[in-house]
C-alpha positions as CSV (number, residue, x, y, z in Angstrom):
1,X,-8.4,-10.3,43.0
2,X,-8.1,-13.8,41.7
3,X,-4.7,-15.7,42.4
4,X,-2.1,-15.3,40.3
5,X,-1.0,-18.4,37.8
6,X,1.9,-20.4,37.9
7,X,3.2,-20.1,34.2
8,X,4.6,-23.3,34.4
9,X,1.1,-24.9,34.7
10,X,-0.1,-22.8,31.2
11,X,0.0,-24.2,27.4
12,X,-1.2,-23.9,23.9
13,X,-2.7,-26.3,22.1
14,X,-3.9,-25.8,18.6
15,X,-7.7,-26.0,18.2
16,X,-9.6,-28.6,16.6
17,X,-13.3,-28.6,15.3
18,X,-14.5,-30.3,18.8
19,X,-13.6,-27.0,20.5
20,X,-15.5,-25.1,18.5
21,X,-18.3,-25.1,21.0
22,X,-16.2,-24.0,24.0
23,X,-14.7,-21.1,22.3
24,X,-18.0,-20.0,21.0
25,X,-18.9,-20.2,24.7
26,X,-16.3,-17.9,25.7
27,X,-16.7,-15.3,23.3
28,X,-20.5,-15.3,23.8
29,X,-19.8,-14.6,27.6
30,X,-17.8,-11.4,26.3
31,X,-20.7,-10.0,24.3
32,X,-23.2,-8.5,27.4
33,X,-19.9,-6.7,29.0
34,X,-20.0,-4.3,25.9
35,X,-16.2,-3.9,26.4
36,X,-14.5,-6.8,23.7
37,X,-16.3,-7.3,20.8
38,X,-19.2,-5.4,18.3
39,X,-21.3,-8.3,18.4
40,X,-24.3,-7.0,20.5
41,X,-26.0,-10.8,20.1
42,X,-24.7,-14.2,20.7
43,X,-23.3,-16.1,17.9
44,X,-23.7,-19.6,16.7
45,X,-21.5,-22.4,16.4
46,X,-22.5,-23.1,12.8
47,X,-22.2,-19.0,11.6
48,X,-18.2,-19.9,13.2
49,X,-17.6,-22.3,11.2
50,X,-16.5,-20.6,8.3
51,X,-14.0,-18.3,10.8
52,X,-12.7,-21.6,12.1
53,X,-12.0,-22.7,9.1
54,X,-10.0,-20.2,8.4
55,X,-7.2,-20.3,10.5
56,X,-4.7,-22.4,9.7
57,X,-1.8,-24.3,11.7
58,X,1.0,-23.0,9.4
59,X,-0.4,-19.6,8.8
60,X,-2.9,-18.3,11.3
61,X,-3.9,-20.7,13.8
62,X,-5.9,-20.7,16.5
63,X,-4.8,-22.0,20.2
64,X,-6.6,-22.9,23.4
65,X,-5.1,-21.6,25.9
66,X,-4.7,-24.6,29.0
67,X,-4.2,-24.5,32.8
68,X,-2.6,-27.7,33.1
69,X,-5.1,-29.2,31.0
70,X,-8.0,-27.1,31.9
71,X,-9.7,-25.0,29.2
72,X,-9.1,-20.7,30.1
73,X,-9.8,-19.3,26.9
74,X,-8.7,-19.1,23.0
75,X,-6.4,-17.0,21.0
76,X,-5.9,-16.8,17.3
77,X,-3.9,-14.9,14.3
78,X,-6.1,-13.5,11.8
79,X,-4.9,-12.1,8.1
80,X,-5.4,-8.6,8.0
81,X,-7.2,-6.6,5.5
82,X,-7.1,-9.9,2.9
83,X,-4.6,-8.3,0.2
84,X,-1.4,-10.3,-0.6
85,X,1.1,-6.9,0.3
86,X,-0.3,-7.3,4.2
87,X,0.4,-11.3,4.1
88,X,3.4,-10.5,6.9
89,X,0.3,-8.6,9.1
90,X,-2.2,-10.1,11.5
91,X,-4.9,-9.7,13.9
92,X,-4.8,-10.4,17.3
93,X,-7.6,-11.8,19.2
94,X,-7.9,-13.1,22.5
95,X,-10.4,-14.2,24.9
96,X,-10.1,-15.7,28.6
97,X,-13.1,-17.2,30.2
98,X,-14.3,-15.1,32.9
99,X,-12.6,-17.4,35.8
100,X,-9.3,-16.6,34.0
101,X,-9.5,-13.0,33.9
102,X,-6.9,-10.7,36.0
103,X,-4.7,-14.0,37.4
104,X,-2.1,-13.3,34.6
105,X,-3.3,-16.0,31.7
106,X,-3.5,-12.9,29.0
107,X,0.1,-11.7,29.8
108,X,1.3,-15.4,29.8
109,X,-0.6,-15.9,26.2
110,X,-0.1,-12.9,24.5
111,X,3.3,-12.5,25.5
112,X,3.4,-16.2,24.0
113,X,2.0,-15.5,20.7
114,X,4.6,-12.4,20.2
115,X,7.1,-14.8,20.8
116,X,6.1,-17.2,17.9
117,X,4.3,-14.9,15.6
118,X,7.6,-14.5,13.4
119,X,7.4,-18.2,12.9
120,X,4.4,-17.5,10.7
121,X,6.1,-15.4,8.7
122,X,4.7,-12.0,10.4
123,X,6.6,-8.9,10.6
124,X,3.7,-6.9,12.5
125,X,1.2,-7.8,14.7
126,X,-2.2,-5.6,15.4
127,X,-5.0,-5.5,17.9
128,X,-8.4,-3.7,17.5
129,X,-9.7,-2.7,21.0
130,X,-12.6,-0.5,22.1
131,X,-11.0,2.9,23.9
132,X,-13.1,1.8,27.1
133,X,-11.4,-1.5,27.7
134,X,-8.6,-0.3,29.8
135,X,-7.5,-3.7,30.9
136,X,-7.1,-4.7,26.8
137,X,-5.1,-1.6,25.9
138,X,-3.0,-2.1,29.9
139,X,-1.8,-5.3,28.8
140,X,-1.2,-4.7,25.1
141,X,1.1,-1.7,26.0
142,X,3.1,-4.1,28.2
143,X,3.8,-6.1,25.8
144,X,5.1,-3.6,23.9
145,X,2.0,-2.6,21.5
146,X,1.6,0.9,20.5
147,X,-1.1,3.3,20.0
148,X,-1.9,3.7,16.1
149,X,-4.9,4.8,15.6
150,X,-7.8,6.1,16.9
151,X,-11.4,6.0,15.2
152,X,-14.0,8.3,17.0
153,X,-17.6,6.6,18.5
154,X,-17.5,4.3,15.3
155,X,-18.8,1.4,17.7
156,X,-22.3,1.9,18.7
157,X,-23.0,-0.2,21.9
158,X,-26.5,0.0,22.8
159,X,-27.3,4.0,21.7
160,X,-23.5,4.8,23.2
161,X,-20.7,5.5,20.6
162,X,-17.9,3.9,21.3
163,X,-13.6,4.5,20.2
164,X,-12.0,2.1,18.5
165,X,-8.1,2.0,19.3
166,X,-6.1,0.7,16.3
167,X,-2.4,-1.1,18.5
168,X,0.5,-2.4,16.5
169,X,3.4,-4.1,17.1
170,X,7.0,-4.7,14.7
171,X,7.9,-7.6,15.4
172,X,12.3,-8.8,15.3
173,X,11.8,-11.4,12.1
C-alpha cells in the first residue's frame, strides 16, 4: 500500500484551460480499468472542451487537486439533470491519477468539496458510481453519502452489464 499523505501538503486550485491536457490524461487512464467511467474509448482534449467550459468558478467549478504543488488528479461540480428546480443539486466527479490512488488524496478532496459545496449554493450533492467499484462507494459512504438508487446492468462494459449506484448527500446550507 502506498504511503499515506500529509494533508497539510494537499490543495485546490481552480482549473484553467492549460490543464485541460492533464485532466484529460487522467481520466483517459481510468477508462481500460472498466470500473469509473462508461467511456470504453479515450477522449479528446478538443471533444472536452465544451465540458470545460462549462464549469464555472462561482457555480460549478472544477479543481486540481495538488500535492504541494504536484498535479494528483481533478475534481469538479456538475449541474444535475439541467432544469432550473435542481439548480441547488450537483454531480460529483473525481479522478486521482493512479500514483495518488489509496494514500488518502480522495478522502482529503472529497471531504473538501462537501465542505464548500454549500458555498455554491447547493443543498444536495450526488455521485454516479458503477456497483463494482467498491473503493468509490467505500469512500463515498464515509463521507457520509447514501445509497439512492440502484439501476440494474444498465452499463455495458465490454459484453458484461454493469450496476449503476445512484449516492446522495443533504448537505447543512
Amino acid at each position: 500500500m502506498a504511503a499515506s499523505v500529509a494533508v497539510s501538503d494537499l490543495h485546490l486550485r481552480l482549473a484553467d484551460r492549460a490543464d485541460l491536457d492533464r485532466i484529460v490524461a487522467t481520466y483517459n487512464a481510468a477508462i481500460p480499468s472498466r470500473l469509473v467511467t462508461a467511456d470504453l474509448q479515450p477522449v479528446t482534449v478538443e471533444s472536452r472542451v465544451p465540458w470545460f467550459l462549462a464549469h464555472s468558478p462561482t457555480r460549478r467549478p472544477l479543481w486540481l487537486l495538488l500535492e504541494r504543488d504536484d498535479y494528483r488528479g481533478w475534481l469538479s461540480l456538475q449541474s444535475f439533470y439541467g432544469r432550473p428546480a435542481y439548480d441547488g443539486v450537483a454531480e460529483v466527479s473525481l479522478y486521482l491519477d493512479p500514483s495518488a490512488q489509496g494514500r488518502g488524496m480522495g478522502r482529503w478532496a472529497l471531504g473538501t468539496l462537501v465542505d464548500r459545496a454549500p458555498s455554491y449554493a447547493l443543498h444536495t450533492l450526488l455521485g454516479f458510481i458503477f456497483g463494482h467499484n467498491l473503493p468509490s462507494l467505500v469512500l463515498f459512504d464515509k463521507l457520509g453519502f447514501s445509497r439512492w438508487g440502484h439501476l440494474p446492468e444498465v452499463a455495458n462494459m465490454d459484453g458484461v452489464m454493469r450496476d449503476l449506484i445512484i449516492v446522495g448527500k443533504k448537505l447543512s446550507t
